[in-house]
C-alpha positions as CSV (number, residue, x, y, z in Angstrom):
1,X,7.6,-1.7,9.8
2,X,4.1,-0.5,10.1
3,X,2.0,-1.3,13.1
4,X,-1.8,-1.3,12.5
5,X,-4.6,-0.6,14.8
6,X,-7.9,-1.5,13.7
7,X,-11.7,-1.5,14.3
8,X,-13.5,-3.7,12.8
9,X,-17.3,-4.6,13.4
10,X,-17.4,-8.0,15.5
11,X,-19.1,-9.9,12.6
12,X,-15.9,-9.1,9.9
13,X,-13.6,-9.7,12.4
14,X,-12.7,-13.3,11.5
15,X,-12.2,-12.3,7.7
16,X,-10.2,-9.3,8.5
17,X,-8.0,-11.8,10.1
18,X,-7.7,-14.4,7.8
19,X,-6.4,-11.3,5.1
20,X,-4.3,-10.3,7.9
21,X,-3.2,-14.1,8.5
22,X,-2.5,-14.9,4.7
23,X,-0.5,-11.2,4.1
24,X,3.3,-12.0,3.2
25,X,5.1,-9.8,5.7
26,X,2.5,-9.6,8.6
27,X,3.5,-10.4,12.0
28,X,2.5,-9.4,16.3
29,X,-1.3,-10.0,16.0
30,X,-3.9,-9.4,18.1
31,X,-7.3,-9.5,18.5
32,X,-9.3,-7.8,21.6
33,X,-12.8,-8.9,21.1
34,X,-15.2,-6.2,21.7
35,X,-12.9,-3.8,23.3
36,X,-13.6,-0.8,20.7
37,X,-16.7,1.6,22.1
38,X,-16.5,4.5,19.2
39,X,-17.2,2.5,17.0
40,X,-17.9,-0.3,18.5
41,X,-16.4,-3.1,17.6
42,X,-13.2,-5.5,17.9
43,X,-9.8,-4.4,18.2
44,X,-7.4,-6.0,15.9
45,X,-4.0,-4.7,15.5
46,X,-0.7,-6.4,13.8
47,X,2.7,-5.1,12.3
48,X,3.5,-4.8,8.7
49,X,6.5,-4.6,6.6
50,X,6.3,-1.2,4.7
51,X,6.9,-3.1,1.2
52,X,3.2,-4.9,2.3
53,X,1.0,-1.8,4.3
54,X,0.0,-0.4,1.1
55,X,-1.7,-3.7,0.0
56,X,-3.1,-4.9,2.9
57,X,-4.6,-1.5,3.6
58,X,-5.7,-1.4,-0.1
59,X,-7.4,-4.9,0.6
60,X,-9.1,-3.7,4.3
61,X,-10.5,-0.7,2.4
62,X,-11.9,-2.9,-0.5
63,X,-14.0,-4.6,3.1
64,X,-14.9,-1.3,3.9
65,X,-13.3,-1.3,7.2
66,X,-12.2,2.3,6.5
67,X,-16.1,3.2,6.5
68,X,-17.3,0.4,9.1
69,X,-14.8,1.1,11.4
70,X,-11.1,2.4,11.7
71,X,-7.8,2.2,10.3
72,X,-4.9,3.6,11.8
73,X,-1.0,2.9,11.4
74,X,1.8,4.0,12.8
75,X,5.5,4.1,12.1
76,X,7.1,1.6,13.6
77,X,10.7,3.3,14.7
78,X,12.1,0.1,17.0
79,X,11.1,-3.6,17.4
80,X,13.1,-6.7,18.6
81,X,11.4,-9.6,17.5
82,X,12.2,-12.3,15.2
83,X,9.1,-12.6,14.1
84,X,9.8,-8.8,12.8
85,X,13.0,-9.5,11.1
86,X,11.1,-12.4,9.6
87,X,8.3,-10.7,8.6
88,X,10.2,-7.5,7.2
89,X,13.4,-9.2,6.0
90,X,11.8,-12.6,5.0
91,X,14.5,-14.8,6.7
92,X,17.5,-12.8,5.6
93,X,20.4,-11.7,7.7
94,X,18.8,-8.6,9.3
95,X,22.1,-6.9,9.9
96,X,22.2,-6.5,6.4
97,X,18.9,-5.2,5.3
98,X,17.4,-4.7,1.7
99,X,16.7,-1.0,0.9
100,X,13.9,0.0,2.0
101,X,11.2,0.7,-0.7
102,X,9.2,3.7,-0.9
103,X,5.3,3.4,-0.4
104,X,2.5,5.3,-2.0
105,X,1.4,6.1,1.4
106,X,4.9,8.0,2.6
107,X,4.9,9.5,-1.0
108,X,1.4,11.2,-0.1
109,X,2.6,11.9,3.1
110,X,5.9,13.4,2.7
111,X,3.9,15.8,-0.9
112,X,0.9,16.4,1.8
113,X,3.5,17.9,4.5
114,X,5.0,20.0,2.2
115,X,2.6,21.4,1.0
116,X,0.6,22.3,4.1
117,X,3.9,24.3,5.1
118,X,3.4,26.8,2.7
């Protein structure tokens, strides 16, 4: 899972949350109106299955939250919730997980690591 922090100006807050809210592996969200002060803005922040991060991230950039705002996630290493299992797992036995696919974004971060160790 991937948990999301975002900044989003107040007036594209409610469609930030409807993508958020229609996302197929979303869960946790919350939204702290006018909290953000550089840049301003609302706080919204959810968790993601990895298999859907690339996606919705793809889809907040395509608002322009990215240049609006922020967009920050974070590996998510521990979270007891069923809401997480069925977000991550979709309803299925979470002792026996599916593997885990590999996103784009680890892929870019795992080649960009490397290669800064040089």
């Amino acid at each position: 899972m991937l948990h999301l922090r975002l900044i989003t100006p107040a007036d594209r807050t409610d469609e930030v949350v409807h993508l958020i809210g229609r996302t197929v592996g979303t869960t946790h969200l919350v939204v702290l109106p006018g909290c953000a002060r550089d840049p301003e803005g609302d706080v919204v922040m959810c968790d993601v299955a990895r298999e859907a991060g690339d996606e919705l991230i793809s889809r907040l950039r395509a608002l322009g939250i990215d240049r609006s705002g922020a967009i920050t996630a974070e590996s998510i290493d521990l979270s007891l919730s069923e809401h997480a299992d069925e977000a991550e797992y979709g309803g299925s036995n979470p002792t026996a997980p599916p593997p885990r696919a590999l996103s784009f974004g680890d892929t870019k971060q795992t080649v960009g690591s490397a290669s800064s160790s040089c």
